[in-house]
N, C-alpha and C positions, 0 to 999 in steps of 0.2 A: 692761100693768101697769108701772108706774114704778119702777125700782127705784134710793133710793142709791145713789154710788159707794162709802159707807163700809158699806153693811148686806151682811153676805157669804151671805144664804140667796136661794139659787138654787130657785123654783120646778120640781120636776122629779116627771113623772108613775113613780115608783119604789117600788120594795117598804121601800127604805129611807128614803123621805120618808114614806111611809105608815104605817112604823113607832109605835109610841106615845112621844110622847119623853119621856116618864121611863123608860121604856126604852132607849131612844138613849142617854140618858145617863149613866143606871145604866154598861153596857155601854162606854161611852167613859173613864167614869173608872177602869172594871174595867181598861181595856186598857191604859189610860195606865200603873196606878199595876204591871199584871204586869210593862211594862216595864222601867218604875223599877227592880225585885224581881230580872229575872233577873237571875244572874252573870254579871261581865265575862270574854267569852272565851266567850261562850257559841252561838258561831255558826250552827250549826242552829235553836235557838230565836228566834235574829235572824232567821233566813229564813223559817221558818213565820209567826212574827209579820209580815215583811213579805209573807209570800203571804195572813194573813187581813187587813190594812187594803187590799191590792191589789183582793180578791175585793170586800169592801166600796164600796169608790171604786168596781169595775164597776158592781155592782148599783145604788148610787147615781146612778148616768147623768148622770154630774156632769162624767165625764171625766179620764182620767185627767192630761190634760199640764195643765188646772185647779188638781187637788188638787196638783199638783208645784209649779208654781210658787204656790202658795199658801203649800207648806210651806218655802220658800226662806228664810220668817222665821224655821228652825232656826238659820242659818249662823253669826247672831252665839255662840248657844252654843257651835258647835263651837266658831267659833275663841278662844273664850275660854279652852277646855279645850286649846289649841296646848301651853303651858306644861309640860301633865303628859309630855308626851312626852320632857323634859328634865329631870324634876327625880322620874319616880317610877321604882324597876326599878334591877336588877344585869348585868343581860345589855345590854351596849353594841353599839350597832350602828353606829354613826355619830356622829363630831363634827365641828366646823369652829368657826373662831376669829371670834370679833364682836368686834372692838377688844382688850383686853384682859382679855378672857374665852375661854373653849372653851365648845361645847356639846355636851353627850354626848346624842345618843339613845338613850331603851334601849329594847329589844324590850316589856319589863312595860308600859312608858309607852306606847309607841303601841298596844299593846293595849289601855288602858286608854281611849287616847282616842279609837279604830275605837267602840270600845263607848259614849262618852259619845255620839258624833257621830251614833249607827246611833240610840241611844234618843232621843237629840233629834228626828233626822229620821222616826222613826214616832211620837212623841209629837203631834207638830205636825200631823203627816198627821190623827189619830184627831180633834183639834180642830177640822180642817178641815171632816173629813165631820160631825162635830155638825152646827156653826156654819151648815156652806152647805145642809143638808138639815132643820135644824127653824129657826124661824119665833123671832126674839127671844122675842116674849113667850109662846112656849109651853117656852121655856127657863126663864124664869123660872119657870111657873106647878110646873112638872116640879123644878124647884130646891126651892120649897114643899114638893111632894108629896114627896120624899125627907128632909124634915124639915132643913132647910138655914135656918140662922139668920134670921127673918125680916127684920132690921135690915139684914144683909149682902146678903139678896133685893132689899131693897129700893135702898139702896146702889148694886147692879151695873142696877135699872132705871132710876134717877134719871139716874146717870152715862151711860147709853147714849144715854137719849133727849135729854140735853144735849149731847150732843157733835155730833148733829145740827144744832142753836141754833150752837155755837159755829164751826160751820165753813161754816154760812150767812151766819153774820156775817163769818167771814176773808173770803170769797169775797167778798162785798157791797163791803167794803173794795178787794179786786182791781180790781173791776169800777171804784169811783169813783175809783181810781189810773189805771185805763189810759184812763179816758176824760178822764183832765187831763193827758194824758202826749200829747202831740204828736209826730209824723214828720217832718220837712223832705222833700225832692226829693236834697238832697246826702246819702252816705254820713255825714259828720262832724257832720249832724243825727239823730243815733240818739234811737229811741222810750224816755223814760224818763232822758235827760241821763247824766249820767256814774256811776261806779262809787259816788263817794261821798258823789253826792245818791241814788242808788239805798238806799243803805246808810240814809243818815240816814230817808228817808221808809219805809223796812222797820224802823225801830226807833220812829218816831211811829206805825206803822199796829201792830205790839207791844202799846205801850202801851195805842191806843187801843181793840184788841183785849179787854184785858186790862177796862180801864174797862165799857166797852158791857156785857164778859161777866158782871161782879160785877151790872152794875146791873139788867140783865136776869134772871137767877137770882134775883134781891131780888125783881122785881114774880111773877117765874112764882109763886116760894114762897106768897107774899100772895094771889096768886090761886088755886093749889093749898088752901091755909087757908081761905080764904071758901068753896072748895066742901066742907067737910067733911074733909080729910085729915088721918090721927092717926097719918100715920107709915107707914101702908101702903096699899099699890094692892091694891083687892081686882076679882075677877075671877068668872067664871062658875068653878065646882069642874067639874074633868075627869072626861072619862066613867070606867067601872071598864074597867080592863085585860082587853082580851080572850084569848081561849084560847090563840089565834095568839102574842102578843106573851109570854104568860105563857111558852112552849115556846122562841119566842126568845130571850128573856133566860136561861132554864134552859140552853139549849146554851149559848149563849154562855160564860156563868159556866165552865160544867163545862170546855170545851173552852178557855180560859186558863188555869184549875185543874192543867190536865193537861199546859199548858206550863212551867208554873212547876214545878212538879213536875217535872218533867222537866229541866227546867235543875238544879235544885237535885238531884238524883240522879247528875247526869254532871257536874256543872262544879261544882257549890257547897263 
């Protein structure tokens, strides 16, 4: 089976792929948003929450050093949150002089931002095991089923399956650049000429990007419209939620219930 290099669900024989995924995602945006919720500082609930996406990612057979470097697209949040370690808190731990400034660290601050970094790095994990254990369009159909604005369902399917389009056409482009891109025998004949013919034909191949993409989206639409579209992709309706999946989702809920609670008893 073929799979994209942009589509991130990993076919895998697992109790978690088998899941119903309006269940998955019920349960993924549970986990996300308990994170969001618990108190800063609240370390024990950061471990359990990291020991049940752990438990999850086993079961998913997806592997764990996968889901890791999948979830590496936290690091820009962390380091966005760098800041608060300098400018939140009373308790100074540490400064050192930047030109004609100090920077104080204070102990609140990097507490503050151990916790932005910890909730980013399992938020991303939780979107990971979605994304790479249900199948695009049964994300969407599960997005429907949980009554999730149709316009916006529709939206997040239009933009997916174009981005396909759009990056078959970069590539297409690559391809008719490197085969007009000549080698020489000598070193000082480099493939692709110099920095700033490189430059200039990465800003024509841009544009023409940019061109191809509008005009392409024009005929898809026209041709989407001639067969009937009013706005939405309609689909087969999902079977009903089994007993199994009902029982899963019911622990799940109760057993982040019980962590948030529990942060907010001891830390909140």
């Amino acid at each position: 089976m073929h799979i994209h290099f942009l589509d991130p669900f990993r076919p895998r024989l697992s109790p978690v792929h088998a899941l119903d995924p309006r269940v998955k995602l019920v349960l993924a945006l549970a986990y996300i948003l308990t994170v969001a919720l618990t108190p800063v500082g609240a370390w024990p609930v950061y471990f359990l929450l990291l020991a049940v996406i752990l438990s999850v990612g086993i079961l998913s057979a997806l592997g764990l050093g996968f889901i890791q470097r999948r979830a590496l697209l936290a690091l820009p949040f962390m380091l966005a949150a760098v800041p608060i370690i300098f400018t939140n808190g009373e308790t100074a731990l540490f400064s050192f002089p930047l030109g004609t400034w100090t920077l104080t660290g204070y102990a609140e601050g990097l507490a503050r931002f151990a916790s932005v970094a910890l909730k980013s790095w399992l938020s991303v994990q939780a979107a990971v095991v979605l994304a790479s254990s249900t199948s695009f369009p049964d994300l969407l159909q599960a997005m429907r089923a949980i009554r999730i604005p149709r316009l916006l369902v529709a939206m997040f399917g239009l933009m997916w399956r174009y981005l396909f389009v759009l990056v078959d056409e970069a590539l297409r482009l690559m391809r008719a650049r490197a085969a007009r891109s000549g080698q020489g025998a000598e070193a000082v004949h480099r493939s692709g000429g110099s920095m700033a013919w490189q430059a200039r034909v990465a800003g024509g191949m841009a544009g023409n990007l940019f061109l191809r993409a509008f005009e392409r989206s024009d005929r898809i639409y026209m041709a989407m419209v001639a067969r009937g579209y009013d706005g939405e992709i309609r689909s087969l309706p999902l079977s009903a939620i089994g007993s199994g999946s009902w029982l899963t989702l019911a622990g799940g809920l109760i057993l982040l219930i019980l962590l948030l609670l529990f942060g907010f008893l001891l830390w909140g």
